[in-house]
C-alpha positions in Angstrom: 98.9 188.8 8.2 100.6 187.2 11.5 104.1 186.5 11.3 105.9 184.3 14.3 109.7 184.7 13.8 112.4 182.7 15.8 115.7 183.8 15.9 118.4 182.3 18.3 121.8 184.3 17.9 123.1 187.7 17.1 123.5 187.0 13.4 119.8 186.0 13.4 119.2 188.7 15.0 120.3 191.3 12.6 118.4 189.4 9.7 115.6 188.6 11.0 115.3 192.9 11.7 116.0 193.4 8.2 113.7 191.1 6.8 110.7 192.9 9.4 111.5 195.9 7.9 110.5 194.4 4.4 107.2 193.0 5.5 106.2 195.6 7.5 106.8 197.7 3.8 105.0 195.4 2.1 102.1 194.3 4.4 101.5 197.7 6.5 99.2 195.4 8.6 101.3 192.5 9.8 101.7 191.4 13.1 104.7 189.8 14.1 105.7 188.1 17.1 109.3 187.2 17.8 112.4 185.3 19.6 115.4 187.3 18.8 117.1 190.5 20.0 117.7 194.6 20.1 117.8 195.0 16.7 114.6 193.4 15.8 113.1 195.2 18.9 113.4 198.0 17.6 111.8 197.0 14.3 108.7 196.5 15.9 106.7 193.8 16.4 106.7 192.1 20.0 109.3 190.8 21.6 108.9 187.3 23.1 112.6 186.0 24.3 115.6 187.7 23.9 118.6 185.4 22.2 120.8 186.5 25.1 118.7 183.6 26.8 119.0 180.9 24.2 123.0 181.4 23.6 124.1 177.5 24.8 127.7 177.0 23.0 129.2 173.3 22.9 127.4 169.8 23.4 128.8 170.0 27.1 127.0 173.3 27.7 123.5 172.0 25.9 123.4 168.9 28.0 124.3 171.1 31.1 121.3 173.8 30.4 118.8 170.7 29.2 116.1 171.8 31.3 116.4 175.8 30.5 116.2 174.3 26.8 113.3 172.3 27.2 111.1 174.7 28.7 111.9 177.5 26.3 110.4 175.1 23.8 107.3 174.9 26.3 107.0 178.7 26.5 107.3 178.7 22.6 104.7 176.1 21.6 102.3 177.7 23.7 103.0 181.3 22.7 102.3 179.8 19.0 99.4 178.7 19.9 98.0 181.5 21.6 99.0 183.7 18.7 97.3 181.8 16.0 100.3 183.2 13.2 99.9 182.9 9.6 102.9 181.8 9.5 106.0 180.5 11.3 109.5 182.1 10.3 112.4 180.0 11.5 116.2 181.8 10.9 119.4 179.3 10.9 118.9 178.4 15.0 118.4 174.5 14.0 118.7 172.9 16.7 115.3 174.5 18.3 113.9 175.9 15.1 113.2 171.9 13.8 111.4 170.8 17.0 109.5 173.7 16.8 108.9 172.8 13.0 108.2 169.0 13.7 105.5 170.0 16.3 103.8 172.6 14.2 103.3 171.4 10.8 100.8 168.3 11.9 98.8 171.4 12.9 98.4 173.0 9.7 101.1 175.9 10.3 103.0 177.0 7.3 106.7 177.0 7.6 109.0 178.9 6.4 112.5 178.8 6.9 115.1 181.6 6.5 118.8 181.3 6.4 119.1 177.5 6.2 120.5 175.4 8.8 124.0 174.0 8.0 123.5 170.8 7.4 126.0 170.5 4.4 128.6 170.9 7.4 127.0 167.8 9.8 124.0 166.1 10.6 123.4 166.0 7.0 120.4 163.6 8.4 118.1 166.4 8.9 117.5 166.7 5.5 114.8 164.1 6.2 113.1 166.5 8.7 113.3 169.5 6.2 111.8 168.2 3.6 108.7 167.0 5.8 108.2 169.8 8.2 109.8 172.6 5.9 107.4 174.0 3.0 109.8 176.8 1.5 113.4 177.3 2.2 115.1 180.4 1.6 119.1 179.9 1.4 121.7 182.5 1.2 125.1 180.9 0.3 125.2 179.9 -3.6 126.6 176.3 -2.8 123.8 175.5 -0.9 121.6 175.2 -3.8 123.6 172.5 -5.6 123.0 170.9 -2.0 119.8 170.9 -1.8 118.4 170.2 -5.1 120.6 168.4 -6.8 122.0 165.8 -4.4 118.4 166.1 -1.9 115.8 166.7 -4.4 114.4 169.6 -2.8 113.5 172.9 -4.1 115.3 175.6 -2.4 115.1 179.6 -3.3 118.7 181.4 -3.4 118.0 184.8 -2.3 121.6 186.2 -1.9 123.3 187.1 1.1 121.3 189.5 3.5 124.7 190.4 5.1 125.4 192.8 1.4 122.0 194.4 2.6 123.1 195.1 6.5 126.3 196.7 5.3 125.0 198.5 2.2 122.2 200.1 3.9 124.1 200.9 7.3 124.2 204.4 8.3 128.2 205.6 8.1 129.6 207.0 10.9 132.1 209.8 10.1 135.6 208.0 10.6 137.4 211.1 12.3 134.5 211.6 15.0 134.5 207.9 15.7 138.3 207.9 16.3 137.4 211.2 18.6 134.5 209.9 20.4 136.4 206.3 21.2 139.8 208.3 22.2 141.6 206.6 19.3 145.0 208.3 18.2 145.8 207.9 14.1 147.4 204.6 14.3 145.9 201.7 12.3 143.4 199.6 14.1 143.5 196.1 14.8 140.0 195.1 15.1 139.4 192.1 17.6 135.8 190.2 17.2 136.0 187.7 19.9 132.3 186.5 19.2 129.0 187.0 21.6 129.1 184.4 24.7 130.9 184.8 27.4 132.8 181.7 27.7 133.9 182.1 23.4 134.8 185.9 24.4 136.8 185.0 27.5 138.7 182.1 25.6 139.6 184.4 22.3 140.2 187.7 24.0 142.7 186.3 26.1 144.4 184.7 23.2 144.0 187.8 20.8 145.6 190.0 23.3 148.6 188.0 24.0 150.3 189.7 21.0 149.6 193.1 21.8 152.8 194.2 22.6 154.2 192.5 19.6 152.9 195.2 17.5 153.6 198.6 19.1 152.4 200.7 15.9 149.1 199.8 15.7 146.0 199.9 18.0 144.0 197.2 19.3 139.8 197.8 19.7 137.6 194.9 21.2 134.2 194.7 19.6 131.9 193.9 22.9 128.8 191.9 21.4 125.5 193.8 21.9 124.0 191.0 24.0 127.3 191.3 26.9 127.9 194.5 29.0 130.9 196.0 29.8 131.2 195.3 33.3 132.3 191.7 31.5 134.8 193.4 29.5 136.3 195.5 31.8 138.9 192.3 33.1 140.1 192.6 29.6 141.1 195.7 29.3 144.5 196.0 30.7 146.7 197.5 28.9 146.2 200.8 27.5 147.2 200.5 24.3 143.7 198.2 24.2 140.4 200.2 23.3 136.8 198.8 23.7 133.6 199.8 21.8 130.4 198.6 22.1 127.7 197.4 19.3 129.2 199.7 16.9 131.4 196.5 15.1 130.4 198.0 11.5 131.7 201.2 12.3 134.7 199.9 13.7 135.3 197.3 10.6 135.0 200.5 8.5 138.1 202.1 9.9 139.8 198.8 10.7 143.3 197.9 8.9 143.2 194.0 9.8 141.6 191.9 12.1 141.4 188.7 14.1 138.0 186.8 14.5 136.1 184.1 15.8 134.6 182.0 13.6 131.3 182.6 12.5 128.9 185.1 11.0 131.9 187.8 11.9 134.5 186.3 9.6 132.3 186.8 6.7 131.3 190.7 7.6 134.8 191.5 7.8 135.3 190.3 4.4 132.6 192.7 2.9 134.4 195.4 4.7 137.6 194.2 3.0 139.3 194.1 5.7 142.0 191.3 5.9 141.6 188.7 9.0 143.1 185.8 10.4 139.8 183.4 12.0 140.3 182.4 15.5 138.6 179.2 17.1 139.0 177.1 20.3 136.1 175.2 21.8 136.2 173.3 24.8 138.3 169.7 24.7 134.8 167.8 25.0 132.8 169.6 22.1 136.1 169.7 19.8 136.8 165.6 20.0 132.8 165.6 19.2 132.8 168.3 16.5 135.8 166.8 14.9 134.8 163.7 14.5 131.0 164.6 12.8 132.2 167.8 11.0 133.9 167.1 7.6 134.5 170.7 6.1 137.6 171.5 4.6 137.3 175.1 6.3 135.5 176.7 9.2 134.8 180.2 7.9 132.3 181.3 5.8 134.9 182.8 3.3 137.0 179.5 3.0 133.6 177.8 2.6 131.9 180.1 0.0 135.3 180.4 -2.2 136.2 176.7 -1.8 139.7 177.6 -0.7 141.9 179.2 1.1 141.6 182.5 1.3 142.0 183.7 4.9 144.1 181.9 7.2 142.2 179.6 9.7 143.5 179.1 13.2 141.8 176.5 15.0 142.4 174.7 18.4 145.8 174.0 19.2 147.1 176.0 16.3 145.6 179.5 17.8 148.6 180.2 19.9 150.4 183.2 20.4 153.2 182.2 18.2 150.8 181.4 15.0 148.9 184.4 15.6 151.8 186.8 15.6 152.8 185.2 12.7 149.8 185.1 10.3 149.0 188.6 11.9 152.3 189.9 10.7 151.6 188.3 7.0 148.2 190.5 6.4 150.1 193.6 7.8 152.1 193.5 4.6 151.3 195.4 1.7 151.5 192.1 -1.2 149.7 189.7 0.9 146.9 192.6 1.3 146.6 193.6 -2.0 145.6 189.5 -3.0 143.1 189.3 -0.4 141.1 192.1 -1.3 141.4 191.1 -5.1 140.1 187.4 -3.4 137.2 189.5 -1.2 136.2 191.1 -4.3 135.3 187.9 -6.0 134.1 186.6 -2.9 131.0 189.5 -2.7 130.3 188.5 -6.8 129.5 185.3 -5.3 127.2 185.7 -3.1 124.7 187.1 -5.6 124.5 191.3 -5.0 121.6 193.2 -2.5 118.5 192.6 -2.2 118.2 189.8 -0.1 115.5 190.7 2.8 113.5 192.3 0.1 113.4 189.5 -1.9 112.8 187.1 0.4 109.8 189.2 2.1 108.1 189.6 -1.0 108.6 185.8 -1.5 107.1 184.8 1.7 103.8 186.8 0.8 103.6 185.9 -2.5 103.7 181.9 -1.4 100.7 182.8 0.9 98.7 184.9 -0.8 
């Protein structure tokens, strides 16, 4: 069969690889087309657009880049066409993934939609467009389901979080020769995630690295994105106490004694590696006083959300400041606040329903057209 995929970010990225792997297993014949990244490269399958092009953060940015948008929705509808898939594969990426979805189903495409978008967190109004251009959803966080079918009336298939996958099946580096090859000493490692734009990674690093020299017994390691080089890096790194790695952020977590993240897809990784984290975000004045006012979570990370309380601490706008972060980095340094976070991240991975998540939601897709 032909499979079109679209994935829009890093997060997607690494998914939507995984969940090739499963139907290339299970249908040695398929042909797949896709928007994503490296990772699914390398999968197989043809690449169409690479993610690093579709990265537009904050309503400022998207109104700014309105024509790039538009015509990557050209080049998309027409690659569809051309291709002729069986079916169409969206992951999270809403905000192109439904146009594409709204234009395709009037012409008899089958949609399916991976990783669903997060409209329990705002425009909660797309629920109308799901449940006439979407004809199976595949969700991955267990509240979502309540969501869905109970207060939307529509079915909705909880296949567990494909993250537990990515981190299970991950090759291990060995620890000692990572510390070697990166030219890190046997201090404990503060592991900085500052996200995978530039302008998010500029904003955060410079925030995350204030408090550096606060904390003289431990090492700092920046984990540069996949999709950024290091040439964009390089202004960061300053201070030689500061280390930088590249696309090797599981290996890094695996080593890593606490960290400091943007908010995202990162937060919840560094959870399953039980490491303990303080979540970092700042977005621009304009798309804060929009988001604000539209957004109604109690919590901005995926942990907070999935445990429906605190669990890690959440620094967000004004409040990520060098002051706060020295102080909430300082708290997860200490050996009691540690030991209930990990007893927290422990029931946190119960949650979220055990492996087998791009396997199960391969075989699904398959099954519903065959």
């Amino acid at each position: 069969m032909k499979y079109y995929i679209i994935a829009g970010e890093a997060s997607g990225d690494l998914h939507g690889a995984n969940l090739m792997k499963e139907l290339f297993k299970k249908d040695p014949m398929a042909e797949i087309r896709f928007w994503g990244g490296d990772l699914m490269q390398q999968t197989g399958g043809t690449l169409v657009k690479h993610y690093r092009d579709l990265a537009f953060m904050g309503f400022a940015e998207v109104v700014q880049n309105l024509k790039t948008i538009l015509n990557n929705i050209k080049i998309c509808k027409e690659d569809i066409l051309a291709f002729k898939p069986d079916v169409l594969i969206f992951i999270d990426y809403p905000g192109f993934n439904m146009r594409i979805a709204k234009w395709a189903k009037p012409l008899g495409f089958k949609m399916h939609y991976y990783i669903s978008p997060q409209i329990w967190a705002w425009k909660e109004s797309r629920i109308k467009a799901i449940k006439r251009d979407v004809d199976h959803m595949y969700i991955i966080l267990p509240f979502e389901k309540e969501f869905y079918e109970q207060k939307h009336n529509f079915a909705v298939e909880f296949v567990g979080h494909p993250l537990i996958d990515a981190i299970h099946n991950r090759k291990a580096a060995d620890k000692e020769q990572f510390r070697k090859d990166n030219n890190l000493d046997d201090r404990p490692v503060i592991a900085l995630l500052p996200g995978s734009r530039k302008q998010e990674i500029a904003k955060m690093l410079s925030l995350m690295l204030s408090v550096v020299d606060d904390f003289a017994d431990y090492q700092f390691v920046i984990a540069g994105a996949p999709s950024q080089d290091y040439s964009f890096y390089k202004q960061f790194l300053t201070n030689e106490r500061v280390h930088f790695i590249s696309n090797q952020t599981y290996d890094l977590l695996s080593i890593a004694h606490a960290a400091l993240v943007t908010s995202g897809t990162a937060t919840l990784e560094t959870a399953l590696f039980k490491v303990p984290e303080v979540v970092c975000y700042k977005g621009g004045w304009i798309s804060y006083q929009i988001a604000k006012r539209i957004i109604t979570l109690k919590y901005i990370s995926l942990v907070n959300l999935i445990m429906d309380k605190e669990v890690v601490k959440e620094l967000i706008q004004e409040e990520l400041n060098k002051k706060n972060i020295k102080t909430e980095l300082t708290k997860i340094l200490t050996p009691q606040y540690r030991e209930n976070l990990l007893k927290q991240y422990d029931l946190l991975e119960k949650k979220l329903g055990g492996k087998g998540a791009s396997e199960k939601t391969a075989a699904l897709i398959i099954k519903h057209l065959t």
